[in-house]
C-alpha positions in Angstrom: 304.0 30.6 -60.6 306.9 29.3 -59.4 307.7 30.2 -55.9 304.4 31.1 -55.4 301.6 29.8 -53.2 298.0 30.1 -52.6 296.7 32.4 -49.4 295.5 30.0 -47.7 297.8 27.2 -48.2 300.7 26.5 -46.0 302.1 29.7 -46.5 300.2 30.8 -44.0 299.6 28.0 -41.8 303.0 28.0 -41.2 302.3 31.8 -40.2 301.2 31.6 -36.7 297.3 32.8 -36.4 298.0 34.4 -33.2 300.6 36.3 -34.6 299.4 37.4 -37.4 296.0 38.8 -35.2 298.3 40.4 -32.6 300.3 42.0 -35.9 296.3 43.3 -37.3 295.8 44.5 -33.7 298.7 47.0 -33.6 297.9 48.0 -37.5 294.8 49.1 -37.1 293.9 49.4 -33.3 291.0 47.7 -33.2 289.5 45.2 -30.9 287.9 43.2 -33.4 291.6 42.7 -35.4 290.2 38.8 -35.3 287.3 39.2 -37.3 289.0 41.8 -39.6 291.5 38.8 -40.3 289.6 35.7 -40.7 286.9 37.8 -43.1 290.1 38.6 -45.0 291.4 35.1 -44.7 287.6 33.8 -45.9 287.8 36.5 -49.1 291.6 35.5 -50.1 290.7 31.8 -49.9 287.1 32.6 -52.2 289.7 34.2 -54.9 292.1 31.4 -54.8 294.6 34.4 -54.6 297.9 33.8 -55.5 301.2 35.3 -53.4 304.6 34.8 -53.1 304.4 35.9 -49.3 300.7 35.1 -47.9 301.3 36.1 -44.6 302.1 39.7 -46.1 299.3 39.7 -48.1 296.3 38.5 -45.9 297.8 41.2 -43.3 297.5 44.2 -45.6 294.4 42.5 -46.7 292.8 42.4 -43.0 294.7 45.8 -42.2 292.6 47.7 -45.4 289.6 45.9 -44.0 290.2 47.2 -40.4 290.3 51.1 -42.7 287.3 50.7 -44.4 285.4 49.5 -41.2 287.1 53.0 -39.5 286.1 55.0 -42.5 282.4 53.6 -42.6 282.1 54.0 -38.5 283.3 57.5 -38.6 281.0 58.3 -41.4 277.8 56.5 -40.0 279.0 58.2 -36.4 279.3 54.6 -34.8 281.9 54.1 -31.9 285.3 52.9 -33.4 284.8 50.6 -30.0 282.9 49.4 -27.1 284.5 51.2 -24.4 283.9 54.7 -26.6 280.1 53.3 -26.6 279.8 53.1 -23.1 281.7 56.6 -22.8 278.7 58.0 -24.8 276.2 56.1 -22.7 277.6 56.3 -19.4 275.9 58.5 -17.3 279.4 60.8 -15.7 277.6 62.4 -12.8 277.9 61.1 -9.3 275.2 59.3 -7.2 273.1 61.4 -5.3 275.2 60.0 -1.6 278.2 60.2 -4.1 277.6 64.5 -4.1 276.6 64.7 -0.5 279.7 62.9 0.9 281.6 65.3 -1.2 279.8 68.1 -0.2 280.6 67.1 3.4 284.0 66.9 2.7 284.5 70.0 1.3 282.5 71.6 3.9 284.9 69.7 6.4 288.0 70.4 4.1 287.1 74.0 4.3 286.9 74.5 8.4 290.5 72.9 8.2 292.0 75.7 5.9 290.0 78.0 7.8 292.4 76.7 10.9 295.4 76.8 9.0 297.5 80.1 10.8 296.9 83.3 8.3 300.7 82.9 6.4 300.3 79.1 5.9 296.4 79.2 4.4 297.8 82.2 2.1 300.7 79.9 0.5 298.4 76.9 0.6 295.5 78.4 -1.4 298.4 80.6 -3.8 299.4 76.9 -4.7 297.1 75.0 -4.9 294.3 76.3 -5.9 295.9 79.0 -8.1 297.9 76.3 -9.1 301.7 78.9 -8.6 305.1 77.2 -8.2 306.9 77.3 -4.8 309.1 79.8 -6.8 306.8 82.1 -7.9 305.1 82.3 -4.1 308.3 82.8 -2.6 309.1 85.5 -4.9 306.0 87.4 -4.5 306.2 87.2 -0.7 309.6 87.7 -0.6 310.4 84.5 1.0 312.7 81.4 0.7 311.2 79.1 -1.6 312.3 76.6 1.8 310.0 78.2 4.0 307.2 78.3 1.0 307.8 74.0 1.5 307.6 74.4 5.0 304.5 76.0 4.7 303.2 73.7 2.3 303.9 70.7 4.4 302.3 71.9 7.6 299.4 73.0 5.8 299.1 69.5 4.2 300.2 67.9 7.2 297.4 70.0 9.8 294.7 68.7 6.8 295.6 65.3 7.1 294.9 65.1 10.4 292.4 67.1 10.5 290.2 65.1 7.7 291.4 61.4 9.0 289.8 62.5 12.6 286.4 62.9 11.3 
């Protein structure tokens, strides 16, 4: 056993902690890469295990913990994390005054585009919200794709105004 020295001896102390979490952390991309190493830490140091690298080995130790937890969570159906909880919990629909102010600006947004001049609201609504390239309008229309961006801007620029003075 030469060469050799126990997991928890100052093989690893001489490892710093911090490091050795952070290394867990981008393993196994979990939030709770602390707990997933100490638990590993605890179960090497219960065995007396034996290493020539302890570092190395309480890593892959706490990395195959992080794997099992993963396989057990996606089994069970339990969130890999908290935020994916609250994802699942969170309630994505807006706030009753959240809809209405919305509604009102869209109601507002569309008496704008109804002032846009005829040429301008056709290029505006063919881009955005049929979502075409300046190319393919200018194309179609037998345009420049210049004057498409001209028509763009003044149609953006007419909205802007026209939203900010309400």
């Amino acid at each position: 056993m030469e060469g050799k020295q126990n997991a928890i001896g100052h093989g690893v102390l001489g490892t710093s902690w911090a490091r050795l979490r952070d290394q867990i952390a981008r393993m196994t991309r979990r939030d709770d890469a602390e707990d997933l190493l100490h638990d590993a830490w605890l179960r090497l140091a219960e065995r007396q295990t034996v290493a020539e690298n302890p570092a190395a080995l309480l890593a892959r130790a706490a990395a195959n913990r992080g794997l099992d937890a993963y396989r057990r969570e996606r089994r069970i159906g339990i969130p890999a994390s908290i935020e994916r909880a609250c994802d699942l919990v969170a309630d994505g629909t807006p706030l009753q005054d959240e809809a209405l102010i919305a509604r009102h600006r869209l109601e507002r947004l569309r008496g704008g585009v109804a002032q846009l001049s005829p040429r301008t609201r056709e290029i505006f609504l063919m881009h955005r919200l049929e979502g075409r390239k300046y190319r393919e309008i200018a194309d179609e229309l037998g345009i420049s794709q210049s004057a498409v961006e001209k028509h763009i801007a003044r149609a953006m620029l007419q909205l802007t105004d026209w939203m900010e003075n309400w």
